[in-house]
C-alpha positions as CSV (number, residue, x, y, z in Angstrom):
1,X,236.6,166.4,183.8
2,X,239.3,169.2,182.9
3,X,243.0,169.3,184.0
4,X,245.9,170.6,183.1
5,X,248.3,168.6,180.8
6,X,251.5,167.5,182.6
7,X,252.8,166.1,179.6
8,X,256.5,167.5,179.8
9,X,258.6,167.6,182.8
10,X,261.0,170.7,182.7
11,X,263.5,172.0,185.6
12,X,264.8,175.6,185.8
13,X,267.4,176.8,187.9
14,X,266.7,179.6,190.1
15,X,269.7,182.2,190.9
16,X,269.2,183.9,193.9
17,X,269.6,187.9,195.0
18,X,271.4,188.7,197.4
19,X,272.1,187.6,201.1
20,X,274.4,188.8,203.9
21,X,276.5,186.3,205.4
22,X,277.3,185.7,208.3
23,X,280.1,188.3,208.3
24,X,277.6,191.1,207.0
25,X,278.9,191.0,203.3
26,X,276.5,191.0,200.7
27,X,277.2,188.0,198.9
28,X,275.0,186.0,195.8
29,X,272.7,183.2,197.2
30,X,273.0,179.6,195.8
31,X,270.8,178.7,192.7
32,X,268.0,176.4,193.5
33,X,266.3,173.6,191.0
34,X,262.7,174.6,190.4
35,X,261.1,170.9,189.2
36,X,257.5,171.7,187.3
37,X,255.2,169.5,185.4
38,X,253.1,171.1,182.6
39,X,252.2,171.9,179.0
40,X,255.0,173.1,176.5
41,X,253.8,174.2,173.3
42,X,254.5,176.6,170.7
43,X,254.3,180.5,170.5
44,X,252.3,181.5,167.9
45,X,251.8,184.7,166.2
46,X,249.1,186.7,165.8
47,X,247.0,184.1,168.3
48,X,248.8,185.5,171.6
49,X,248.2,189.1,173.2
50,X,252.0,189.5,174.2
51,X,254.6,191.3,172.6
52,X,258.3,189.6,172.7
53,X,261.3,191.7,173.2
54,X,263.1,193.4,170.4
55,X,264.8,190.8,168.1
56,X,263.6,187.9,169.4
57,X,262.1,185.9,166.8
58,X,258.5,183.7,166.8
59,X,260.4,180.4,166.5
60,X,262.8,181.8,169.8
61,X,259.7,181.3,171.6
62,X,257.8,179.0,173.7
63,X,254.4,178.6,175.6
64,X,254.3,177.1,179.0
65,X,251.4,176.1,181.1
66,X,252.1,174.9,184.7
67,X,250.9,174.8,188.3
68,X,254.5,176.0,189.3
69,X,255.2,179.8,190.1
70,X,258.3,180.6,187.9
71,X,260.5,184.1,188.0
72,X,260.9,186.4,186.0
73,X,264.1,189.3,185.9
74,X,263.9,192.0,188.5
75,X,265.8,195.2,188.2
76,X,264.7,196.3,191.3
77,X,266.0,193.5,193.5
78,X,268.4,192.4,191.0
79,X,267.6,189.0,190.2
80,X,267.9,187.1,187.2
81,X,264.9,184.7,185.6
82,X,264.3,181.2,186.1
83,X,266.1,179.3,183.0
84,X,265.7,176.1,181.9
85,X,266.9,173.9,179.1
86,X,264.7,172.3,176.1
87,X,266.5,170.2,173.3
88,X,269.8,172.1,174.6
89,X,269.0,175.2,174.0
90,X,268.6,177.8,177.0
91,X,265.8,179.4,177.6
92,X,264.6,182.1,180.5
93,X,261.2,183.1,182.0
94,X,260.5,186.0,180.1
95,X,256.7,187.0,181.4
96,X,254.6,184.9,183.5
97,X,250.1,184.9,183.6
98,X,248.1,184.4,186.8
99,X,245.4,182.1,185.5
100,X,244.8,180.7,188.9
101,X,242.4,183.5,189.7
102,X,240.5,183.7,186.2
103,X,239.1,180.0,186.7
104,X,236.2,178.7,188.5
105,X,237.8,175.1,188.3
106,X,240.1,175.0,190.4
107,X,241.5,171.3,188.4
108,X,242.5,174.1,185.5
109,X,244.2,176.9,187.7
110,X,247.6,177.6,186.1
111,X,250.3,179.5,185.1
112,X,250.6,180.9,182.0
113,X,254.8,181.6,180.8
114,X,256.4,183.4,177.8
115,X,260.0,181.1,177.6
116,X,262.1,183.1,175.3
117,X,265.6,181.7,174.1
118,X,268.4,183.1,175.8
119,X,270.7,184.4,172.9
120,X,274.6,183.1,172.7
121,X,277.3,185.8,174.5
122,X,274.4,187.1,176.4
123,X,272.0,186.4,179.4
124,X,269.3,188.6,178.7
């Protein structure tokens, strides 16, 4: 019987866009906790399709398999990506894979994230 590994337990917060209030201002909505179960392992090079951003290094990044739906940044409707924290370092949701709809087993269906580490002075 296949599943997917829940072996590591990470949380990510979740920064909101924006929201009126109750005046009609446009004000930022309250970060949320994301809690997710999954697989972290690893980026390597050369055995993944992706391409990382400009200066971020192999070792900056991370593999993560969940059943959680986790954001990425948005230009359009300005909102930032889920980050989380591993060994103390900061990292973001850089690009996230449907596999739910690739599988026949449903015991399997995941998703697939590129965690890249969020460099010091910056968010992005």
């Amino acid at each position: 019987m296949r599943r997917l590994i829940k072996d590591n337990k990470l949380t990510f917060i979740r920064h909101g866009g924006q929201e009126l209030d109750e005046g009609g201002r446009v004000t930022l909505a309250l970060p949320q906790n994301v809690y997710t179960e999954g697989s972290l392992q690893g980026y390597r090079e050369g055995a993944e399709q992706s391409v990382l951003p400009a200066g971020v290094q192999v070792s900056d990044a991370r593999l993560y398999y969940t059943n959680n739906l986790l954001k990425t940044a948005n230009d359009e409707d300005q909102t930032s990506a889920d980050v989380t924290e591993i060994d103390g370092i900061t990292f973001k949701a850089f690009a996230v894979g449907d596999w739910n709809k690739t599988t026949i087993l449903k015991r399997v269906a995941h998703y697939r994230v590129i965690l890249i580490r969020v460099a010091e002075g910056r968010d992005s």
